[in-house]
PDB file of N, CA, C and O in Angstrom:
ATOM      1  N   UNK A   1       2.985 -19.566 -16.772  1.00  0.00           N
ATOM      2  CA  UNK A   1       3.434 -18.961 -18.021  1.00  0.00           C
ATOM      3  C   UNK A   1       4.958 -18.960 -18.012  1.00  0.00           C
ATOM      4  O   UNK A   1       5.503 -18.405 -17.058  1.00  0.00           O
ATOM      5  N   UNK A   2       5.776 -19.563 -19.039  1.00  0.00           N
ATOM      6  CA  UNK A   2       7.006 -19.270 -19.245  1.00  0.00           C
ATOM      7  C   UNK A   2       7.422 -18.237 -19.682  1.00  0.00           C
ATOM      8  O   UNK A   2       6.728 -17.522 -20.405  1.00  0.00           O
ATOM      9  N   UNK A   3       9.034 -17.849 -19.223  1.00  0.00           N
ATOM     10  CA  UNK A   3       9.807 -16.394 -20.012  1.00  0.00           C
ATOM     11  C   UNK A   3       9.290 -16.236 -21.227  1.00  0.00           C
ATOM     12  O   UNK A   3       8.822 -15.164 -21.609  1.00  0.00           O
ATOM     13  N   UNK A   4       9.345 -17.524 -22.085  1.00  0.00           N
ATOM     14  CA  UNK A   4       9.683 -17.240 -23.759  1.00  0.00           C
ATOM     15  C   UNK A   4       7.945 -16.689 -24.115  1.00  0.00           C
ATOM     16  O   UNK A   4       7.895 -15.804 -24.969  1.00  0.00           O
ATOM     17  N   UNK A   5       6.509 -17.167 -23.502  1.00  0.00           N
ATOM     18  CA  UNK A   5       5.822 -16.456 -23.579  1.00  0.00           C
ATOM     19  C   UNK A   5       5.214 -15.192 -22.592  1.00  0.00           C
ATOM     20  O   UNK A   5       4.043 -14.819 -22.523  1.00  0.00           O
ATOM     21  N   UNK A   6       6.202 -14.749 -21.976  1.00  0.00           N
ATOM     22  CA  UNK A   6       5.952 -13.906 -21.250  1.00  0.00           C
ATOM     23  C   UNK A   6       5.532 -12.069 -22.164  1.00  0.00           C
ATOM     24  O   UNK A   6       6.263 -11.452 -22.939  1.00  0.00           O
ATOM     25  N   UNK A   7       4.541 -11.792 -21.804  1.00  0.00           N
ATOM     26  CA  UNK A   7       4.289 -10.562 -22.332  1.00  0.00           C
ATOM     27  C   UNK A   7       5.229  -9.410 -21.730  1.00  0.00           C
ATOM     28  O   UNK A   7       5.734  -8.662 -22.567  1.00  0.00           O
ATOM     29  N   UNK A   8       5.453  -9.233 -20.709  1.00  0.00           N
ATOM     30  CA  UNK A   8       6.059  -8.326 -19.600  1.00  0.00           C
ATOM     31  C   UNK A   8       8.143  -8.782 -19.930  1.00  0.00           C
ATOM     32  O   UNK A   8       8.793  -9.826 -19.990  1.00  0.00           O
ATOM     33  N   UNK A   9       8.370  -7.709 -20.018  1.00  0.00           N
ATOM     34  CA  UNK A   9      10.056  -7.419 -19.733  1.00  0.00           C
ATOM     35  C   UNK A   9      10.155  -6.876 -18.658  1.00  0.00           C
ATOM     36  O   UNK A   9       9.371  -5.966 -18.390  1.00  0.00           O
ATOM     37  N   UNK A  10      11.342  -7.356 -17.548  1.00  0.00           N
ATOM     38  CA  UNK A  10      11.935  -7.177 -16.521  1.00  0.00           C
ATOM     39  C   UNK A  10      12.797  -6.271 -16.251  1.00  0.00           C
ATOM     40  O   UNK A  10      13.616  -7.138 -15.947  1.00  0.00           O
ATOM     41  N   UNK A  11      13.627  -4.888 -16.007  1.00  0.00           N
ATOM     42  CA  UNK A  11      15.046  -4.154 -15.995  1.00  0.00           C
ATOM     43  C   UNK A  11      14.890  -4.296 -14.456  1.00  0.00           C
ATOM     44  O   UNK A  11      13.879  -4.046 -13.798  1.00  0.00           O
ATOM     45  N   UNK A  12      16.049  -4.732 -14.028  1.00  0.00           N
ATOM     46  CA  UNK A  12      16.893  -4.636 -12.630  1.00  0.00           C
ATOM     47  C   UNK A  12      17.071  -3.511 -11.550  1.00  0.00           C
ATOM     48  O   UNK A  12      18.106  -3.464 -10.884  1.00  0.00           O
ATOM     49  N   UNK A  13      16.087  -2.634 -11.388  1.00  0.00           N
ATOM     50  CA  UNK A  13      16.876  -1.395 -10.595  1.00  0.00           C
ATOM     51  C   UNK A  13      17.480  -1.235  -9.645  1.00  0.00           C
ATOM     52  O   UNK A  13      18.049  -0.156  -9.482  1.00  0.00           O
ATOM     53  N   UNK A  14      17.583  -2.413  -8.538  1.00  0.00           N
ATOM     54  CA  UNK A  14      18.804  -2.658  -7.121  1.00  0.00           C
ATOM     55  C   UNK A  14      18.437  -4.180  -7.213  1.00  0.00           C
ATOM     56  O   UNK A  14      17.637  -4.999  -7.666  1.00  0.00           O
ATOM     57  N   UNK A  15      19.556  -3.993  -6.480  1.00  0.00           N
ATOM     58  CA  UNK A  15      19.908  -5.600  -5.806  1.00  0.00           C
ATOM     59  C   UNK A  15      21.076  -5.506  -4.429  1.00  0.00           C
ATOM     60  O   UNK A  15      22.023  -4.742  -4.242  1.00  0.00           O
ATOM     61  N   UNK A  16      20.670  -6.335  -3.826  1.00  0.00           N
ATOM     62  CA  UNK A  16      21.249  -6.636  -2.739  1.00  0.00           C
ATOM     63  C   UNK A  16      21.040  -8.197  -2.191  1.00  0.00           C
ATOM     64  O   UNK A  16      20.290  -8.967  -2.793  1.00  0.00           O
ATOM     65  N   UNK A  17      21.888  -8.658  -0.802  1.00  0.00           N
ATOM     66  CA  UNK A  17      21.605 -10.048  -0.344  1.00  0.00           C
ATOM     67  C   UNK A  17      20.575 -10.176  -0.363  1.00  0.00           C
ATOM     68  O   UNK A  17      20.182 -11.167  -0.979  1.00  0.00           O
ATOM     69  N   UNK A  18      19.450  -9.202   0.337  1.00  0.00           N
ATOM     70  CA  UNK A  18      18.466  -9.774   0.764  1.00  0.00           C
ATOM     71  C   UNK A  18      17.324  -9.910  -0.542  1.00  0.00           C
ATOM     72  O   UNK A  18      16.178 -10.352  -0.456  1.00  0.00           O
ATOM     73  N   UNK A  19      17.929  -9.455  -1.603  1.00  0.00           N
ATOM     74  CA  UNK A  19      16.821  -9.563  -2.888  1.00  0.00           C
ATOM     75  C   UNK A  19      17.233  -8.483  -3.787  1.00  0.00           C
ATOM     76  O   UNK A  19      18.173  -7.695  -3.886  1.00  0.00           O
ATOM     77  N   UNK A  20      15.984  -8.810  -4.494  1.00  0.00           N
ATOM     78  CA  UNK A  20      15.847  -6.797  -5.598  1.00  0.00           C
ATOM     79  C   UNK A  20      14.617  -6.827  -5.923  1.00  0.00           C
ATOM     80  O   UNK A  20      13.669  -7.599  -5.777  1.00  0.00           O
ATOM     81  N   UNK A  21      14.862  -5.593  -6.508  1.00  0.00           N
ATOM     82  CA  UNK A  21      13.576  -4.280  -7.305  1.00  0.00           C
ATOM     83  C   UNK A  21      14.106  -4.676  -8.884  1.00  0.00           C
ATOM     84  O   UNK A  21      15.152  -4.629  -9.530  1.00  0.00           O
ATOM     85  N   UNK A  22      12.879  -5.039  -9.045  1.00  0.00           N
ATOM     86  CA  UNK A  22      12.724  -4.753 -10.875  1.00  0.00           C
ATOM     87  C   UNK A  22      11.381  -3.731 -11.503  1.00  0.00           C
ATOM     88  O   UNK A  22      10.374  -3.719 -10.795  1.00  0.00           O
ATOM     89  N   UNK A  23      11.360  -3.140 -12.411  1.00  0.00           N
ATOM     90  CA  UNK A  23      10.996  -2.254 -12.898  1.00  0.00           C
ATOM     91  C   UNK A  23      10.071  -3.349 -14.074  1.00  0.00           C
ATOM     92  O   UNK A  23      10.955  -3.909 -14.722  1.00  0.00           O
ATOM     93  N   UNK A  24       8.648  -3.858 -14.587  1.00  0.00           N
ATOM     94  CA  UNK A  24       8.312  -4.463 -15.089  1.00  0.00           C
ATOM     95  C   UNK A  24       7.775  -3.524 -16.718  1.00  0.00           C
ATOM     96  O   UNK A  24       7.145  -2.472 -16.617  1.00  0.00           O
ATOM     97  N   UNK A  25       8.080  -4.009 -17.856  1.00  0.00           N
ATOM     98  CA  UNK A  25       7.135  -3.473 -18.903  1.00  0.00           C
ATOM     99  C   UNK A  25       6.067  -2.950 -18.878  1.00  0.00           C
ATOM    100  O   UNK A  25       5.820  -1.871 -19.418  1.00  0.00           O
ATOM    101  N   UNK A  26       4.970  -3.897 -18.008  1.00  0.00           N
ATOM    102  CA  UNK A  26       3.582  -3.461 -17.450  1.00  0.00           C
ATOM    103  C   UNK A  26       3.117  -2.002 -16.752  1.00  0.00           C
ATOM    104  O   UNK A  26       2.081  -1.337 -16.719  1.00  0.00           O
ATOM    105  N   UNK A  27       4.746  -1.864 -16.108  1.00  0.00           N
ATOM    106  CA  UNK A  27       4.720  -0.542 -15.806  1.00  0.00           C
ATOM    107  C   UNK A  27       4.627  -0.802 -13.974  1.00  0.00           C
ATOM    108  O   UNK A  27       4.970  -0.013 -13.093  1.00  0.00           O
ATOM    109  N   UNK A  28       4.032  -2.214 -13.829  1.00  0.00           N
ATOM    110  CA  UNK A  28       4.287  -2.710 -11.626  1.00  0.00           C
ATOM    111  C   UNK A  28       5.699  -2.209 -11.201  1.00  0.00           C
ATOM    112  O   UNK A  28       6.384  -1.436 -11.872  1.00  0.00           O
ATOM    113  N   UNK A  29       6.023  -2.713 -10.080  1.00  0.00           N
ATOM    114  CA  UNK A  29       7.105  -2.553  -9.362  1.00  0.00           C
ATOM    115  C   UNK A  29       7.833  -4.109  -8.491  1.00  0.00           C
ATOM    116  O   UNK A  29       7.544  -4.169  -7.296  1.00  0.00           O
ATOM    117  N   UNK A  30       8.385  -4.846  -8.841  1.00  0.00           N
ATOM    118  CA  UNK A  30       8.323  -6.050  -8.351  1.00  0.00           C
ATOM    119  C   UNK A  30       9.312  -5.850  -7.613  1.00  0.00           C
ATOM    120  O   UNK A  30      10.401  -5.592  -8.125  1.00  0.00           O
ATOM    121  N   UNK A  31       9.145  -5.928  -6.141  1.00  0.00           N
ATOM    122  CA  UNK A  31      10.063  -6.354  -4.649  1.00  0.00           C
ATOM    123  C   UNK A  31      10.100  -7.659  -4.705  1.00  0.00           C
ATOM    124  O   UNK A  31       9.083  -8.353  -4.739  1.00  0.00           O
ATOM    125  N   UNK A  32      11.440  -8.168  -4.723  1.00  0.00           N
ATOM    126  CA  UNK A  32      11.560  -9.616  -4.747  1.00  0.00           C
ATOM    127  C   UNK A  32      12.403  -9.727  -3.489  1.00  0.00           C
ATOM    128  O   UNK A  32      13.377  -8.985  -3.366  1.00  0.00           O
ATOM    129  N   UNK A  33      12.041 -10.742  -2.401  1.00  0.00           N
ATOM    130  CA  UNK A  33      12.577 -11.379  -1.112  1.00  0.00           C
ATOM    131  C   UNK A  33      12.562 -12.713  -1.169  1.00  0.00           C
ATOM    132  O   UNK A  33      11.592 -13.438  -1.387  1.00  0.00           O
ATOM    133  N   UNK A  34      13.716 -13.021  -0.958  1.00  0.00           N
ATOM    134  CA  UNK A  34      13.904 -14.646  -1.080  1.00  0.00           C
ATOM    135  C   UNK A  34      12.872 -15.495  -1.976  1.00  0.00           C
ATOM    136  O   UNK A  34      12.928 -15.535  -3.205  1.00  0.00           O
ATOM    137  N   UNK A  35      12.136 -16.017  -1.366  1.00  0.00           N
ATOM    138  CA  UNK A  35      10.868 -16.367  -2.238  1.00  0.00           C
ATOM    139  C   UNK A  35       9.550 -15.956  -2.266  1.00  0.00           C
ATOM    140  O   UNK A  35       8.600 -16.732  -2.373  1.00  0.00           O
ATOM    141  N   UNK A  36       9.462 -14.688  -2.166  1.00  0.00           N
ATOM    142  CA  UNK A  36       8.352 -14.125  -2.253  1.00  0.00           C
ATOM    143  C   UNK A  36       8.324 -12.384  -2.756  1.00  0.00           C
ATOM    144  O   UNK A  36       8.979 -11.469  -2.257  1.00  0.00           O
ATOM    145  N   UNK A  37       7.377 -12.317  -3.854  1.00  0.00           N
ATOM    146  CA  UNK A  37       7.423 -10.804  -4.559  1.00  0.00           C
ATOM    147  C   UNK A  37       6.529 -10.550  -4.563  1.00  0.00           C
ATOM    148  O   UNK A  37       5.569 -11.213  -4.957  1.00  0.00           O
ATOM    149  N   UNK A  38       6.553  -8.798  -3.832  1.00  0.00           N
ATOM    150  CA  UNK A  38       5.428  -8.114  -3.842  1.00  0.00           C
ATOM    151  C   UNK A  38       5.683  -7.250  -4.818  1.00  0.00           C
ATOM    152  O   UNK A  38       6.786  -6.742  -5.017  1.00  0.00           O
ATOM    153  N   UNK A  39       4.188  -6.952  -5.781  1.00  0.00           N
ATOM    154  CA  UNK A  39       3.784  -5.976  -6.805  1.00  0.00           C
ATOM    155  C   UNK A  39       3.518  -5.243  -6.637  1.00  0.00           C
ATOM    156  O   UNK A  39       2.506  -5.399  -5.953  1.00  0.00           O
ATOM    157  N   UNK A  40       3.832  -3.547  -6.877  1.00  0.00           N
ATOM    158  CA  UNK A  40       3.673  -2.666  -6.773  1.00  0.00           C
ATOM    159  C   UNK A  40       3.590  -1.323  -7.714  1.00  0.00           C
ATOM    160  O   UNK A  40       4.544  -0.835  -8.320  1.00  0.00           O
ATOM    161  N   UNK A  41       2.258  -0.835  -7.707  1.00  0.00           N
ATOM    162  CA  UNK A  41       2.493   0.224  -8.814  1.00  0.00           C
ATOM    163  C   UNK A  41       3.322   1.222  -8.351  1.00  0.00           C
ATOM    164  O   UNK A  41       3.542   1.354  -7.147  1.00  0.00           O
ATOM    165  N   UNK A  42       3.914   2.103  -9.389  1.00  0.00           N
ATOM    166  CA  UNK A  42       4.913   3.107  -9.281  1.00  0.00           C
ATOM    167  C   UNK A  42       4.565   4.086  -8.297  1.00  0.00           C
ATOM    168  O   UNK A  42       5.467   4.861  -7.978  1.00  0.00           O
ATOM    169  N   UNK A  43       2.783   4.292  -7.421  1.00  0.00           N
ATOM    170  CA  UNK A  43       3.081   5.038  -6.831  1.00  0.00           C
ATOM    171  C   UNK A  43       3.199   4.764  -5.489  1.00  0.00           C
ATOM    172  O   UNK A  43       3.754   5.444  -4.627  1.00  0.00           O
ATOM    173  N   UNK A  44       2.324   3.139  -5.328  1.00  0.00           N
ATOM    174  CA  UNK A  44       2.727   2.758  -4.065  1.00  0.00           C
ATOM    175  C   UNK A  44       4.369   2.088  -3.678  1.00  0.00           C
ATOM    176  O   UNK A  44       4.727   1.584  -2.614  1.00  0.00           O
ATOM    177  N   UNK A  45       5.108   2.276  -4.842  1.00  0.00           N
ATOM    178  CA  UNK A  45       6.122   1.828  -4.339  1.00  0.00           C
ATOM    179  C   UNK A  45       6.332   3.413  -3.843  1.00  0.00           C
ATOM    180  O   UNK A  45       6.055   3.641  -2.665  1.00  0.00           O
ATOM    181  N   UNK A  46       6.689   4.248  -4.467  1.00  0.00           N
ATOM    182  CA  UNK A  46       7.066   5.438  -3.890  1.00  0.00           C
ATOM    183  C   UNK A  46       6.985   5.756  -2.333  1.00  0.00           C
ATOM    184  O   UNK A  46       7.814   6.138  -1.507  1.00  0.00           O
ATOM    185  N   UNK A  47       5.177   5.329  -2.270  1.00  0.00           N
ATOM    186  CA  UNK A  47       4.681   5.590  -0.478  1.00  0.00           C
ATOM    187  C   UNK A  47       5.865   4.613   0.219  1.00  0.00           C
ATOM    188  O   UNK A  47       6.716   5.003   1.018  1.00  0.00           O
ATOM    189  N   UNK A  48       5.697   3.248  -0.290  1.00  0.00           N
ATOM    190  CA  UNK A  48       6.579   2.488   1.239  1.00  0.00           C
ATOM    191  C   UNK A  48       7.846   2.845   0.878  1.00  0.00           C
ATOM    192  O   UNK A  48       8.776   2.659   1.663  1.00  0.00           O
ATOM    193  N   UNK A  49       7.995   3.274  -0.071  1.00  0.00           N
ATOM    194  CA  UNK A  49       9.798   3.760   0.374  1.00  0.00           C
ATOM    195  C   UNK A  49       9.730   5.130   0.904  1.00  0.00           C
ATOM    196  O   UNK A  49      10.837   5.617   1.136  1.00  0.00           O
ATOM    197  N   UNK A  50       8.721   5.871   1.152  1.00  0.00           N
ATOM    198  CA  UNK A  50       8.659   7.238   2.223  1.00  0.00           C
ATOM    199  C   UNK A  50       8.649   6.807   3.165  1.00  0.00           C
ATOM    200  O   UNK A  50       9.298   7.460   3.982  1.00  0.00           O
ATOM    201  N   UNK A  51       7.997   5.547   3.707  1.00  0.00           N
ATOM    202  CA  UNK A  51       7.108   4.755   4.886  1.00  0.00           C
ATOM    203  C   UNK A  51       8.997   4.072   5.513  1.00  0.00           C
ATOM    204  O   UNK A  51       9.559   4.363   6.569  1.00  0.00           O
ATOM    205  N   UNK A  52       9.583   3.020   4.227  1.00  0.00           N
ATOM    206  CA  UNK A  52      10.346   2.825   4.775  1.00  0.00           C
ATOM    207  C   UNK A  52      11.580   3.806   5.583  1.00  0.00           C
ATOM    208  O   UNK A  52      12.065   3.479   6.666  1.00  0.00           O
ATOM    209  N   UNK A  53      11.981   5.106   4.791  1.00  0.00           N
ATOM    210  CA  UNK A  53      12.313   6.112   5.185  1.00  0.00           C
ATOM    211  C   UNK A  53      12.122   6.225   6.338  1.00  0.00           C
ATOM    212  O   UNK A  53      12.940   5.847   7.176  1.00  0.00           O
ATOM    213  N   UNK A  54      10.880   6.829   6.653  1.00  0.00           N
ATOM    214  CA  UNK A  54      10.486   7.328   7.909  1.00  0.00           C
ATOM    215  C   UNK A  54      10.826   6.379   9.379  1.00  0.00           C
ATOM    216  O   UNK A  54      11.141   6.734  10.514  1.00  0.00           O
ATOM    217  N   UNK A  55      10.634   5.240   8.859  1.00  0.00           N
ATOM    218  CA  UNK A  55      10.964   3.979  10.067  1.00  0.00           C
ATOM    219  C   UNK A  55      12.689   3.845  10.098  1.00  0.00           C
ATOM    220  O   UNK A  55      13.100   3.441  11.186  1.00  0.00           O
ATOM    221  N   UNK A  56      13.524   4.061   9.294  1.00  0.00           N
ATOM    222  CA  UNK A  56      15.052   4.392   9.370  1.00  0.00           C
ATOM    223  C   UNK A  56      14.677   5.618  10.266  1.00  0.00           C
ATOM    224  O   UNK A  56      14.641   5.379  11.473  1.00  0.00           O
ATOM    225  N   UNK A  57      14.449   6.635   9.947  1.00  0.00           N
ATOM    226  CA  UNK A  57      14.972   7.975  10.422  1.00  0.00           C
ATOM    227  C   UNK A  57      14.389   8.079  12.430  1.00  0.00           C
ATOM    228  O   UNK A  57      14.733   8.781  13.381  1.00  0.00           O
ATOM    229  N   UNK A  58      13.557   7.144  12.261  1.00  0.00           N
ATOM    230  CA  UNK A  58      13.012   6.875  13.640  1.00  0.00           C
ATOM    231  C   UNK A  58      13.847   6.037  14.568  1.00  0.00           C
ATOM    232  O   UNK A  58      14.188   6.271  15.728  1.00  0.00           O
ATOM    233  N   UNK A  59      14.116   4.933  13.735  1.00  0.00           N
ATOM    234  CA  UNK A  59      15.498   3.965  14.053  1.00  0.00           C
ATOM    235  C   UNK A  59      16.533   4.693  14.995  1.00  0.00           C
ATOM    236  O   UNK A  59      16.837   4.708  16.188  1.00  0.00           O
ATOM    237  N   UNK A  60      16.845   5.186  14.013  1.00  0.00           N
ATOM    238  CA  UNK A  60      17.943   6.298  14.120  1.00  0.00           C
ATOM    239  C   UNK A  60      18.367   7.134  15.087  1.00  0.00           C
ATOM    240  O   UNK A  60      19.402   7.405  15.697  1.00  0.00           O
ATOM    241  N   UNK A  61      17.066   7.505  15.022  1.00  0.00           N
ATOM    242  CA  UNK A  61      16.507   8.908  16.111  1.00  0.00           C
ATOM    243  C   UNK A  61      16.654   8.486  17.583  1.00  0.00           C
ATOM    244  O   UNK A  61      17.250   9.157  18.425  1.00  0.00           O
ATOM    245  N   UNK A  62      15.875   6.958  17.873  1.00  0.00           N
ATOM    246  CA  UNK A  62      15.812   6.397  18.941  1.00  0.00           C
ATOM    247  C   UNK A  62      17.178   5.877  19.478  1.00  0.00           C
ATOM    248  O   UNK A  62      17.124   5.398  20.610  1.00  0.00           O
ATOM    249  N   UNK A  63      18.321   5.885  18.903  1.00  0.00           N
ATOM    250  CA  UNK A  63      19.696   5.220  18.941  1.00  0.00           C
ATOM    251  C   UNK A  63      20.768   6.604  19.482  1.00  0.00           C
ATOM    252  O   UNK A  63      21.616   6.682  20.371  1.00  0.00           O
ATOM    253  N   UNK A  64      20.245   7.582  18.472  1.00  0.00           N
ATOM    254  CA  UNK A  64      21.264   8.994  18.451  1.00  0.00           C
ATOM    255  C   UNK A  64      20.231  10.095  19.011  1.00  0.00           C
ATOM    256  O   UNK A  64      19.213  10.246  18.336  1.00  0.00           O
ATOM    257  N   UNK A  65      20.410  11.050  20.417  1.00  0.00           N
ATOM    258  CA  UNK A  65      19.737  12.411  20.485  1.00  0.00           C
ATOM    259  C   UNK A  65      20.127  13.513  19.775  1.00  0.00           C
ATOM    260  O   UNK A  65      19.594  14.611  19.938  1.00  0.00           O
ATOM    261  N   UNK A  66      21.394  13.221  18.669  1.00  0.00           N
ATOM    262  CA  UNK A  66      21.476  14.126  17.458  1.00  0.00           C
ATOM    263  C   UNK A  66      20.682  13.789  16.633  1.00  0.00           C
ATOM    264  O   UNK A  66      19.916  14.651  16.202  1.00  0.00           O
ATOM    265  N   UNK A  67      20.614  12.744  16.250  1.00  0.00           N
ATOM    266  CA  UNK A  67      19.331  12.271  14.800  1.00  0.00           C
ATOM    267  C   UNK A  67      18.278  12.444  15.491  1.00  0.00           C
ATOM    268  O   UNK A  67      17.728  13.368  14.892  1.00  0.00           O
ATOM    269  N   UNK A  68      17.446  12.094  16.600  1.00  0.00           N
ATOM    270  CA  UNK A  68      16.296  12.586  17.121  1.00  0.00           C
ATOM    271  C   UNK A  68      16.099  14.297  16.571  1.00  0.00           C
ATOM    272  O   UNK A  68      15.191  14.617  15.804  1.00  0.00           O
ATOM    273  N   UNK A  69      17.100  15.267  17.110  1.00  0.00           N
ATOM    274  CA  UNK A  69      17.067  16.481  16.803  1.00  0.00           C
ATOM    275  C   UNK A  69      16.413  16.630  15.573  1.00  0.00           C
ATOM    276  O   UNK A  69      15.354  17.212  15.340  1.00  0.00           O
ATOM    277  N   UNK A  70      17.337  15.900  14.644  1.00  0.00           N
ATOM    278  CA  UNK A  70      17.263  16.155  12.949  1.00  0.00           C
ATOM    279  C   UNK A  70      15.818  16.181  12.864  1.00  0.00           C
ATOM    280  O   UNK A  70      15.033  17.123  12.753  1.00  0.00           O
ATOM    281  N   UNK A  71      15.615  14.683  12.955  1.00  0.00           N
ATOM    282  CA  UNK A  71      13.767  13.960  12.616  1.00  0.00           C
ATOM    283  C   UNK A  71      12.701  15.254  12.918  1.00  0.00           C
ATOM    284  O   UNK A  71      11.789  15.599  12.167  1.00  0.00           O
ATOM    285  N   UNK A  72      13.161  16.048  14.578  1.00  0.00           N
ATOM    286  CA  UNK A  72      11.994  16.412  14.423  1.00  0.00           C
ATOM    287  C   UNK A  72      11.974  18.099  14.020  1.00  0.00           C
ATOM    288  O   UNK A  72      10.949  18.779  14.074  1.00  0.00           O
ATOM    289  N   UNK A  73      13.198  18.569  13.645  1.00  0.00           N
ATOM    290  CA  UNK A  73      13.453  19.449  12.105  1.00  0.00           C
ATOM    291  C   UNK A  73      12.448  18.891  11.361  1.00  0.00           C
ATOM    292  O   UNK A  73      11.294  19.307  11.465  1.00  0.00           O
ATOM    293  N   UNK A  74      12.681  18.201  10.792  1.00  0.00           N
ATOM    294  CA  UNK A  74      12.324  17.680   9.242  1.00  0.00           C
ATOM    295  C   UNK A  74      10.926  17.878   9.195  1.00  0.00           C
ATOM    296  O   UNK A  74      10.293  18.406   8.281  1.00  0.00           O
ATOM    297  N   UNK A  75      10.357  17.260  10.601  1.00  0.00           N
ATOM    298  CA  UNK A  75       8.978  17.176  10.721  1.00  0.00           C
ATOM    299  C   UNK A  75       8.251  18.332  10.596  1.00  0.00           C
ATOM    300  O   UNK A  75       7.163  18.605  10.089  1.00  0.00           O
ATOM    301  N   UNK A  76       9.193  19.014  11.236  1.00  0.00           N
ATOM    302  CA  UNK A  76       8.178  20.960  11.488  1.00  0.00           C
ATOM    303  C   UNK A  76       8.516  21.401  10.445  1.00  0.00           C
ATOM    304  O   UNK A  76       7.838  22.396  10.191  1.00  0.00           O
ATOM    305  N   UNK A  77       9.496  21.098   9.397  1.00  0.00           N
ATOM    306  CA  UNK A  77       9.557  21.278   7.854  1.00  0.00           C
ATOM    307  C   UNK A  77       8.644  21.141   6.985  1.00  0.00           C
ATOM    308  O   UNK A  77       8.369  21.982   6.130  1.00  0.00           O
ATOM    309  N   UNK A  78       8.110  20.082   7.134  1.00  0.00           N
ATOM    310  CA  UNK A  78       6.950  19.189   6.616  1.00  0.00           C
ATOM    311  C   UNK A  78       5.693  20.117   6.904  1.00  0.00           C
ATOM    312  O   UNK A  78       5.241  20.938   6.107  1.00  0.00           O
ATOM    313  N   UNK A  79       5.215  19.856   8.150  1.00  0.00           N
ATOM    314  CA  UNK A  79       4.225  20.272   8.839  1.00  0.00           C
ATOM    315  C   UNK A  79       4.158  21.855   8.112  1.00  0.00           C
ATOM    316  O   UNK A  79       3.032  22.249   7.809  1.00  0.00           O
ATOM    317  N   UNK A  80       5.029  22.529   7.902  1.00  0.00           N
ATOM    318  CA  UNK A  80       5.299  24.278   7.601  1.00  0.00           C
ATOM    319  C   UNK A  80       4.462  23.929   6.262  1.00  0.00           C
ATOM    320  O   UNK A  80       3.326  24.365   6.073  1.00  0.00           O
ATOM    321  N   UNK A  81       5.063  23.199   5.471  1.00  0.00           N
ATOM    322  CA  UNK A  81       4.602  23.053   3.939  1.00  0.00           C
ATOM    323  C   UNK A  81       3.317  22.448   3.756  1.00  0.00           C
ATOM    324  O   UNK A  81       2.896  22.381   2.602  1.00  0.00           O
ATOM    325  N   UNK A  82       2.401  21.852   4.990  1.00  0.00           N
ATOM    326  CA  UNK A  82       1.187  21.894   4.475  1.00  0.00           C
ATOM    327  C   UNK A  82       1.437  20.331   4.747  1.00  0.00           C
ATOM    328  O   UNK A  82       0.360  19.878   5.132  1.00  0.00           O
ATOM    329  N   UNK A  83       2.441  19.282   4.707  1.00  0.00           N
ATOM    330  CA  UNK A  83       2.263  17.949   4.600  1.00  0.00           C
ATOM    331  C   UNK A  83       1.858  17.590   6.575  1.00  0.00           C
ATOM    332  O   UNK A  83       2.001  18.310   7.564  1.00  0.00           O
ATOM    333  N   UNK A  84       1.203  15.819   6.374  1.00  0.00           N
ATOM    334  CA  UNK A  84       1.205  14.810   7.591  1.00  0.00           C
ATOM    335  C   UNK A  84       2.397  14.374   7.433  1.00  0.00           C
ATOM    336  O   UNK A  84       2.851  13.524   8.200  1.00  0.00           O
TER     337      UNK A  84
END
């Protein structure tokens, strides 16, 4: 299917080298990487960007025994409020 009959409009929400996020009409979530885009509804994009989160803050943690500290704050934060 070409642009000009394309049903779906595109808006830009990041970009960077390694690609971007567009926001689709349809209401998906399109991760675009070099040549390959994954679709995503609005709420699973939400999860892997918690998911990606969590794998930074672990990163992190494992590099710095101050950010370790933080992470596992956050966690017994979490854990207090009822969340995994």
């Amino acid at each position: 299917m070409s642009a000009a009959t394309s049903p779906c409009t595109r808006t830009r929400l990041a970009a960077a080298k390694i690609g971007n996020v567009d926001a689709c009409s349809c209401g998906m979530i399109h991760l675009n990487l070099g040549a390959t885009t994954l679709r995503f509804t609005p709420a699973a994009f939400e999860i892997l960007g918690a998911m990606i989160d969590d794998a930074r803050r672990e990163r992190a943690a494992a590099e710095d025994p101050l950010v370790a500290a933080q992470t596992a704050l956050l966690r017994l934060g979490e854990l207090a409020r009822g969340e995994a």
